[in-house]
Residue frames as a rotation matrix with the C-alpha (Angstrom) as fourth column:
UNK 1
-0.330 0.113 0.937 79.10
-0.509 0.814 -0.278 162.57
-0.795 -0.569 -0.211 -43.54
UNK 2
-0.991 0.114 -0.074 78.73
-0.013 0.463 0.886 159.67
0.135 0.879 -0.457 -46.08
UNK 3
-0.352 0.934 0.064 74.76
-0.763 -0.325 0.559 159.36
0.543 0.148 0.827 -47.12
UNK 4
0.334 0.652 -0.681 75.06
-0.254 0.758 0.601 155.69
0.908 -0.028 0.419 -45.46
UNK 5
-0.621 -0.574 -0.534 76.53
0.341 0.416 -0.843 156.51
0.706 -0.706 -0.062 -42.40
UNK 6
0.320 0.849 -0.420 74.61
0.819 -0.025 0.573 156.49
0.476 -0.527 -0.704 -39.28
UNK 7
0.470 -0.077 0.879 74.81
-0.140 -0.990 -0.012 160.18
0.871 -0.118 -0.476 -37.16
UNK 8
-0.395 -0.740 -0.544 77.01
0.620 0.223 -0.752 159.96
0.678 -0.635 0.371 -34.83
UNK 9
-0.996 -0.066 -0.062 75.79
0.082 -0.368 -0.926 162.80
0.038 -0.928 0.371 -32.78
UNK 10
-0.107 0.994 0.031 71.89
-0.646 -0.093 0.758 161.80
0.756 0.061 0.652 -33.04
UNK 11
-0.976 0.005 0.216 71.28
-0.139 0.752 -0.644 160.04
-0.165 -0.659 -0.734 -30.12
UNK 12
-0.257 0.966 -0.013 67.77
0.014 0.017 1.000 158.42
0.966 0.257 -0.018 -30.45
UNK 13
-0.638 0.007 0.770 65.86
-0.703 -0.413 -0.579 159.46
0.314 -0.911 0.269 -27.35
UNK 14
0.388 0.439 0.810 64.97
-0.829 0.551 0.098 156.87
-0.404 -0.709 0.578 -24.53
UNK 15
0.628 -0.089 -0.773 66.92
-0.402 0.814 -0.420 154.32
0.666 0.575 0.475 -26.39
UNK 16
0.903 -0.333 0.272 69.80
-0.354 -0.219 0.909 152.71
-0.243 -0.917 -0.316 -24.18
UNK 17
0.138 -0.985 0.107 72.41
-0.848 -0.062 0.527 151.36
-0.512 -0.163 -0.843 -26.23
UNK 18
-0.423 -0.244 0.873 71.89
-0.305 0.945 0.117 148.39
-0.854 -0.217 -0.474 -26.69
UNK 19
0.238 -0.196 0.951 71.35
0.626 0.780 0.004 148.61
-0.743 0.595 0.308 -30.66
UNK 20
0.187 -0.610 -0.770 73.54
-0.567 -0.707 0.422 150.38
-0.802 0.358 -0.478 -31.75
UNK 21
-0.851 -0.417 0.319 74.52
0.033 0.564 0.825 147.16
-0.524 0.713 -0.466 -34.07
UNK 22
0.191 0.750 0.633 70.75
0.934 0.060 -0.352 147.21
-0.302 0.659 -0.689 -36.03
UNK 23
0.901 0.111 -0.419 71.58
-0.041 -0.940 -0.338 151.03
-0.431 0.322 -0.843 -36.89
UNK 24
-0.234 -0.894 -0.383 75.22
-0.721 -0.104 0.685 150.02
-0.652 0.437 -0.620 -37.88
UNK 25
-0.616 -0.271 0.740 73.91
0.376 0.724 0.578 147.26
-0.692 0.634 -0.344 -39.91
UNK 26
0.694 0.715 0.084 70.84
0.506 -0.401 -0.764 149.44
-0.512 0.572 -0.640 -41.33
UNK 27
0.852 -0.170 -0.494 73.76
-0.372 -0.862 -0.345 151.86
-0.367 0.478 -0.798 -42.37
UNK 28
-0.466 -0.879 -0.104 76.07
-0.492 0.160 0.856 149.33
-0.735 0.450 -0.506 -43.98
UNK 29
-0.210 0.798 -0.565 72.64
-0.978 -0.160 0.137 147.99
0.018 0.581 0.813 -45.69
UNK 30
-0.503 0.174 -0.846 71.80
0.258 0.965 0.045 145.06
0.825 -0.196 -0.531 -43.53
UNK 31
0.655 0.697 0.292 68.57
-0.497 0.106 0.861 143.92
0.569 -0.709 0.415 -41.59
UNK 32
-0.611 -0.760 0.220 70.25
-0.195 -0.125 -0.973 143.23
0.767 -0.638 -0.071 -38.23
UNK 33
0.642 0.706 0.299 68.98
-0.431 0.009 0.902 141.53
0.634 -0.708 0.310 -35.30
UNK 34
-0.029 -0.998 0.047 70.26
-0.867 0.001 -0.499 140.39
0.498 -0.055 -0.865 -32.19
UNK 35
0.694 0.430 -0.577 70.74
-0.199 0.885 0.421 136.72
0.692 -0.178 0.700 -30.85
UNK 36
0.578 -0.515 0.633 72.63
-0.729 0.023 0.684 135.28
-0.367 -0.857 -0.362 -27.63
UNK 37
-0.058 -0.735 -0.675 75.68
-0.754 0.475 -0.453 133.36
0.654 0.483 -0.582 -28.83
UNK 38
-0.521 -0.448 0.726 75.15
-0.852 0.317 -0.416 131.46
-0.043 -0.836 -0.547 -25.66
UNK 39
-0.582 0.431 0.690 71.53
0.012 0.852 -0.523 130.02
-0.813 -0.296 -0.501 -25.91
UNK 40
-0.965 -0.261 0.010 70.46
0.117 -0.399 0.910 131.89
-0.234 0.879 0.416 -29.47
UNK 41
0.254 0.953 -0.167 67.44
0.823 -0.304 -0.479 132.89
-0.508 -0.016 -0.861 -27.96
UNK 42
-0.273 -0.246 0.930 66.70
0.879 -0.457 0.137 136.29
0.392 0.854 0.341 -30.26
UNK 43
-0.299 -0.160 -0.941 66.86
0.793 -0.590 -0.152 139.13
-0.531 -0.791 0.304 -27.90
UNK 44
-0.813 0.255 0.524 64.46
0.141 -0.786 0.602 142.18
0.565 0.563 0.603 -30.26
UNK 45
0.657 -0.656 0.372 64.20
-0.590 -0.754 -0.287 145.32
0.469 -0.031 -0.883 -28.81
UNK 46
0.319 -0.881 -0.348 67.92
0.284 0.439 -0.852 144.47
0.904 0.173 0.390 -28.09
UNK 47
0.943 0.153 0.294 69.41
-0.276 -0.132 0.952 144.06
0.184 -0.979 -0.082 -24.54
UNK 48
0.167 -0.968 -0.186 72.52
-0.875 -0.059 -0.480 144.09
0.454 0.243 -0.857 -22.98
UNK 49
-0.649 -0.428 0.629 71.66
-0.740 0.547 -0.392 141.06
-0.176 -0.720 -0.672 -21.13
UNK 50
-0.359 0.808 -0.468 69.58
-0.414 0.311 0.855 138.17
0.837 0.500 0.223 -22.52
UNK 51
-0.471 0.198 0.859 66.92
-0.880 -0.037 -0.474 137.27
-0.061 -0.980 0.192 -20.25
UNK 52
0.789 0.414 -0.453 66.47
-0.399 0.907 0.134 133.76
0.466 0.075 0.881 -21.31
UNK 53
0.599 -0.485 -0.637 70.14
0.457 0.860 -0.225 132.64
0.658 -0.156 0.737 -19.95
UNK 54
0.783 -0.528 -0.328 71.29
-0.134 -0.659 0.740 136.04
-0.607 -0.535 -0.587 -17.86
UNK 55
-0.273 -0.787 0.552 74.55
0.949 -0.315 0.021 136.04
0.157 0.530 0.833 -20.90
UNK 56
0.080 -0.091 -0.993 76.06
0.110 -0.989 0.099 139.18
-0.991 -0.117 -0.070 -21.52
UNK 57
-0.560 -0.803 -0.206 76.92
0.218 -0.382 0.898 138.61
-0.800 0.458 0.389 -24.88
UNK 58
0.424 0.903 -0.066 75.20
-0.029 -0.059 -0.998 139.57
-0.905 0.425 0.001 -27.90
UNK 59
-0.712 -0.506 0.487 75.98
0.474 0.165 0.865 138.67
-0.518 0.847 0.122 -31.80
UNK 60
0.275 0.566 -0.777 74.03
-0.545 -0.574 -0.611 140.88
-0.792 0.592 0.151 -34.97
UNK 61
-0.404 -0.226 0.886 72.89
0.298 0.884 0.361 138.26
-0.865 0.410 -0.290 -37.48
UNK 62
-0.835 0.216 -0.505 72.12
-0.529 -0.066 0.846 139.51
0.149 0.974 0.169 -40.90
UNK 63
-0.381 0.757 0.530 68.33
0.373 0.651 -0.661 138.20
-0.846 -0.054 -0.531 -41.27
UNK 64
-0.469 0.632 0.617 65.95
0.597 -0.288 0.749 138.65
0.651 0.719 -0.242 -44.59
UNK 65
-0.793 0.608 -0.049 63.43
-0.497 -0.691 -0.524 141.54
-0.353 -0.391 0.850 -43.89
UNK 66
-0.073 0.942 -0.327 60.07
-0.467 0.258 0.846 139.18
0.882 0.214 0.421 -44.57
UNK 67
-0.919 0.354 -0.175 58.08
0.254 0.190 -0.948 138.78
-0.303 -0.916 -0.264 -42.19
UNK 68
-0.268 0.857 0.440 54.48
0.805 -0.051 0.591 139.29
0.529 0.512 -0.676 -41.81
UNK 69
-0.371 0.081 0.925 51.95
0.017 -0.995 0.094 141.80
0.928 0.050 0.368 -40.41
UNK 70
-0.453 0.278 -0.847 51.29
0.842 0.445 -0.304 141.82
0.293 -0.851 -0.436 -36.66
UNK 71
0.423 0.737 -0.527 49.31
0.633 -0.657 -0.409 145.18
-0.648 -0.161 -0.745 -35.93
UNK 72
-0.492 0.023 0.870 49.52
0.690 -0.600 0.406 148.42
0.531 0.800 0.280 -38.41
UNK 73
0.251 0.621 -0.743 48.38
0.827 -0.537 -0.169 151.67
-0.503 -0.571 -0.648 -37.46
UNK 74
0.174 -0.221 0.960 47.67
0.897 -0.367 -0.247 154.67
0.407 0.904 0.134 -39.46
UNK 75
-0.489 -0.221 -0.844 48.85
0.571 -0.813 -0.118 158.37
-0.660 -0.539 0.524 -38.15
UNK 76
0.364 0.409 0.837 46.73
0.828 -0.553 -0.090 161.33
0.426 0.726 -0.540 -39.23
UNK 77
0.945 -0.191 0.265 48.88
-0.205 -0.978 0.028 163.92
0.253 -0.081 -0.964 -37.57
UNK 78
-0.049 -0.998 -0.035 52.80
0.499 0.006 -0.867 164.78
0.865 -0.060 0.498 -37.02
UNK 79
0.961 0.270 -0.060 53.21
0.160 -0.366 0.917 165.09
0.225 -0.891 -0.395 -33.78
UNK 80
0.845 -0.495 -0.200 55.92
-0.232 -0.677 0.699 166.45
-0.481 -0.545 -0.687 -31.86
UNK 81
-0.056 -0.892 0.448 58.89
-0.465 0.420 0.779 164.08
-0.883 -0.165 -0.439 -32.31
UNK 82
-0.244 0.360 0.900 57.64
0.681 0.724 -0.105 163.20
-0.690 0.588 -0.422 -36.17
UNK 83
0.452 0.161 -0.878 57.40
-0.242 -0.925 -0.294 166.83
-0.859 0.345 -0.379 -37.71
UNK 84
-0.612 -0.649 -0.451 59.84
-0.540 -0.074 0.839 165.85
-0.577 0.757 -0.305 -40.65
UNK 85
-0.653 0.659 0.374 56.74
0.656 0.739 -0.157 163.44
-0.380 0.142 -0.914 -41.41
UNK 86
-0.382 0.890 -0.250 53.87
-0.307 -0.377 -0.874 166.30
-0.872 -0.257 0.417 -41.79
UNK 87
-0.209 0.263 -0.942 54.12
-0.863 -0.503 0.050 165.89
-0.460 0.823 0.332 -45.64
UNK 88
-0.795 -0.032 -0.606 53.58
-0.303 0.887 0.350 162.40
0.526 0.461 -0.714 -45.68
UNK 89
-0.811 0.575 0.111 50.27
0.293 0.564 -0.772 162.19
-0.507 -0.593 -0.626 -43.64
UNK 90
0.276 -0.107 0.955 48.63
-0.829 0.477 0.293 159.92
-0.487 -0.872 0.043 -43.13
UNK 91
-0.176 -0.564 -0.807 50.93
-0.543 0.739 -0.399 157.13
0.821 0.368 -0.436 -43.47
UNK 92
0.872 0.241 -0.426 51.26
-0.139 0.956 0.258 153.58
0.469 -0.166 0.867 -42.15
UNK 93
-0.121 -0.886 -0.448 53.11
-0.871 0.312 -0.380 151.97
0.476 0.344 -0.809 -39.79
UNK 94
0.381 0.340 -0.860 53.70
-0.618 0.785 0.037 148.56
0.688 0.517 0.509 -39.77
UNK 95
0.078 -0.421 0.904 54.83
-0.885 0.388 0.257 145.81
-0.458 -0.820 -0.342 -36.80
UNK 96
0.485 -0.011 -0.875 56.30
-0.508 0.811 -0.291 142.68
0.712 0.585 0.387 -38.89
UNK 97
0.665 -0.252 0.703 56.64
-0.576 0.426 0.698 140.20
-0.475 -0.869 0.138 -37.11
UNK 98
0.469 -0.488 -0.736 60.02
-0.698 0.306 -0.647 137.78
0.541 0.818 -0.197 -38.83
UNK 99
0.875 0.311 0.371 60.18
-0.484 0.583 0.653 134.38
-0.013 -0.751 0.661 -38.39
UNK 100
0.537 -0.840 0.086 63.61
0.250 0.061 -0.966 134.14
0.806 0.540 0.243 -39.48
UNK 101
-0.169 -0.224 0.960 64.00
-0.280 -0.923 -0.265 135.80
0.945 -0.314 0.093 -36.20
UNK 102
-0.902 0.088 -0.423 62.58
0.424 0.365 -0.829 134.00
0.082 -0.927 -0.367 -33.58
UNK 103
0.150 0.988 -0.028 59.30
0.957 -0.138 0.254 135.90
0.247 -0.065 -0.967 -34.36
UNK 104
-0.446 -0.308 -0.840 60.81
0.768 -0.614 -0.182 138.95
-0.460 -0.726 0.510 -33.39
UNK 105
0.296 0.874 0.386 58.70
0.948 -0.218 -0.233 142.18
-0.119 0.435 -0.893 -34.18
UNK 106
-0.619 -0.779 -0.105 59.97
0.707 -0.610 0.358 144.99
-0.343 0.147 0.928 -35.86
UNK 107
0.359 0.619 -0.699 58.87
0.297 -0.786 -0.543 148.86
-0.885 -0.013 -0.465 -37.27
UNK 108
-0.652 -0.721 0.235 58.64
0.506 -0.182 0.843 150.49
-0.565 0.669 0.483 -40.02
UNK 109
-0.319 0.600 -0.733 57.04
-0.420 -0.783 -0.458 152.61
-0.849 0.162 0.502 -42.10
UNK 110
0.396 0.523 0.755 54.49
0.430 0.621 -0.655 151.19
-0.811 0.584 0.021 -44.53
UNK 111
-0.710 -0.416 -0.569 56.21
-0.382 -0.451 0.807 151.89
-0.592 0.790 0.162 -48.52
UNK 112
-0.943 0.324 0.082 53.63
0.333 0.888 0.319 151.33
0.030 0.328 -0.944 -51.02
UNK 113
-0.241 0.969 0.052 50.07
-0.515 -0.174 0.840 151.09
0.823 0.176 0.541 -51.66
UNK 114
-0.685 -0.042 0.727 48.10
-0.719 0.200 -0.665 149.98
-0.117 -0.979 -0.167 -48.58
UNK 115
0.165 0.970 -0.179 45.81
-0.986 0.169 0.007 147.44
0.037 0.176 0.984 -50.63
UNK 116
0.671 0.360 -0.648 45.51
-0.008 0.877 0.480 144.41
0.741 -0.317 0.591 -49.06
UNK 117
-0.820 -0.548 0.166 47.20
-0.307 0.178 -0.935 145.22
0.483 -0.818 -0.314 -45.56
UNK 118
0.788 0.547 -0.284 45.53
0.028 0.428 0.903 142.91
0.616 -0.719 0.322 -42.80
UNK 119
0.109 -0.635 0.765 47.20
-0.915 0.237 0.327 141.84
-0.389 -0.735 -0.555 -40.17
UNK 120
0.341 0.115 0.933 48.88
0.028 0.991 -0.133 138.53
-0.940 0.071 0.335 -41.70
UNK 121
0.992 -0.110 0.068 49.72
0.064 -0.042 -0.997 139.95
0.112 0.993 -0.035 -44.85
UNK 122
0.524 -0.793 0.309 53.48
0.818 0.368 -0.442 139.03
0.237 0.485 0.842 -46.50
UNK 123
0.921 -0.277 -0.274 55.97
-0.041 -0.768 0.639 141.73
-0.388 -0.577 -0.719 -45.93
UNK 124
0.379 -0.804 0.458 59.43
0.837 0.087 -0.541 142.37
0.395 0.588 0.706 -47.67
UNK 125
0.673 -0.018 -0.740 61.56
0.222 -0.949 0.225 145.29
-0.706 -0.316 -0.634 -45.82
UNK 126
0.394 -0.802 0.449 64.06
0.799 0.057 -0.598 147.50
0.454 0.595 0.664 -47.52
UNK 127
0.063 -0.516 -0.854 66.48
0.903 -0.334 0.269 149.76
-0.424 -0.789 0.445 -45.98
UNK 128
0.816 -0.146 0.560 65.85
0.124 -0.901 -0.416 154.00
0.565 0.409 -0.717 -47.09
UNK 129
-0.136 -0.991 0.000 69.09
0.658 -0.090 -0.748 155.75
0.741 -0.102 0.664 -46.70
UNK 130
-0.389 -0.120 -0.913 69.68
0.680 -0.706 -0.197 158.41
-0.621 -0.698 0.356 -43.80
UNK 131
-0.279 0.602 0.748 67.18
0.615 -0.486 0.621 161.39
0.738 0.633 -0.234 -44.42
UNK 132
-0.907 0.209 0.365 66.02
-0.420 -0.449 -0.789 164.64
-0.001 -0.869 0.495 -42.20
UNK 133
0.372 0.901 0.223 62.37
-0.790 0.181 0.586 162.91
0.487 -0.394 0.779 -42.51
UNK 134
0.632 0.039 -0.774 64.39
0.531 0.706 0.469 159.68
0.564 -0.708 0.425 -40.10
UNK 135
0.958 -0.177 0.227 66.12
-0.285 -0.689 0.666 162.33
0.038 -0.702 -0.711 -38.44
UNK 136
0.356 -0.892 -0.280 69.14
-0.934 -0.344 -0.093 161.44
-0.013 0.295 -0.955 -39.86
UNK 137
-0.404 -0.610 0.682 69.24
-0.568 0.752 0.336 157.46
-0.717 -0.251 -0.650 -39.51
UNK 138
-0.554 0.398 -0.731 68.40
-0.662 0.322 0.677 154.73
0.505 0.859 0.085 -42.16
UNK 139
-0.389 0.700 0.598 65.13
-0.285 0.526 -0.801 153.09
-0.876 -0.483 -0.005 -41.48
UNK 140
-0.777 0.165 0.608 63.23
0.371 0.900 0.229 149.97
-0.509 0.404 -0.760 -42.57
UNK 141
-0.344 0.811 -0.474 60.34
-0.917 -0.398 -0.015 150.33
-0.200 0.429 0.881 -45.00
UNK 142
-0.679 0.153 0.718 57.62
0.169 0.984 -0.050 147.53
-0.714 0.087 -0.695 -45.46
UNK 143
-0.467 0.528 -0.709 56.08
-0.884 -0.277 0.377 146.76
0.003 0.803 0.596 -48.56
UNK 144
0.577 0.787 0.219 52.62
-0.614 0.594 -0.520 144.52
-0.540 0.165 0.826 -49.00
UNK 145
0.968 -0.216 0.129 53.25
0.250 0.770 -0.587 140.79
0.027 0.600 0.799 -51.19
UNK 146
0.924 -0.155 0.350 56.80
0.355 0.692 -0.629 140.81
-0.144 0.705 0.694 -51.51
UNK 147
0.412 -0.349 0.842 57.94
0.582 -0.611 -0.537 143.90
0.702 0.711 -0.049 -53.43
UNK 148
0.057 -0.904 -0.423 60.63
0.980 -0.031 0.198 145.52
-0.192 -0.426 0.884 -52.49
């Protein structure tokens, strides 16, 4: 399997489908969100139905990862579903909110030094390739002021 393609037979558990296009754009190296073509209300966690006009459709718009910080929380243990993590606690993650987005609020693991996270602080994501510590998919990383 290429290094930027997304697993095909990982399913991500309790997810339902409905973004499959933010994991195909993480693995073509685009931040991906979705928006209703109808009323272009931004529709994040992603639904097959937007529940501002009851459309079905859904479009995946290329957006900048900046955003700021809307809550943070450090982990001091690998639990169950996060074991590929143990060697990286305790780490950060981060809820950025991007207003590029409609405000929508997104995860990720904090990259980086953690001096001067607040809630409110700048954000900049970038996209790590598929890895067994994301269990095989590429996920966002936020970095403090900016930096990439």
């Amino acid at each position: 399997m290429p290094d930027n393609a997304v697993a095909a037979e990982t399913t991500i558990t309790g997810g339902i489908g409905a973004d499959r296009g933010y994991w195909d754009g993480l693995a073509a190296g685009e931040f991906r969100l979705p928006r209703c073509p109808d009323c272009g209300t931004w529709r994040w966690p992603a639904h097959f139905r937007c529940g501002h006009c009851g459309g079905w459709e859904q479009e995946w718009v290329a957006v900048e990862p900046v955003g700021t910080v809307y809550t943070w929380t450090r982990s001091w243990y690998a639990f169950d579903r996060t074991k590929e993590r143990v060697e990286d606690v305790p780490y950060v993650v981060v809820l950025a909110e991007i207003p590029g987005a409609g405000n929508a609020r997104v995860l990720g693991v904090l990259k980086g030094s953690e001096d001067g996270l607040r809630v409110g602080a700048p954000v900049t994501g970038s996209i790590d390739p598929p890895s067994g510590r994301s269990k095989g998919y590429p996920a966002v990383r936020w970095a403090l002021g900016g930096a990439s």
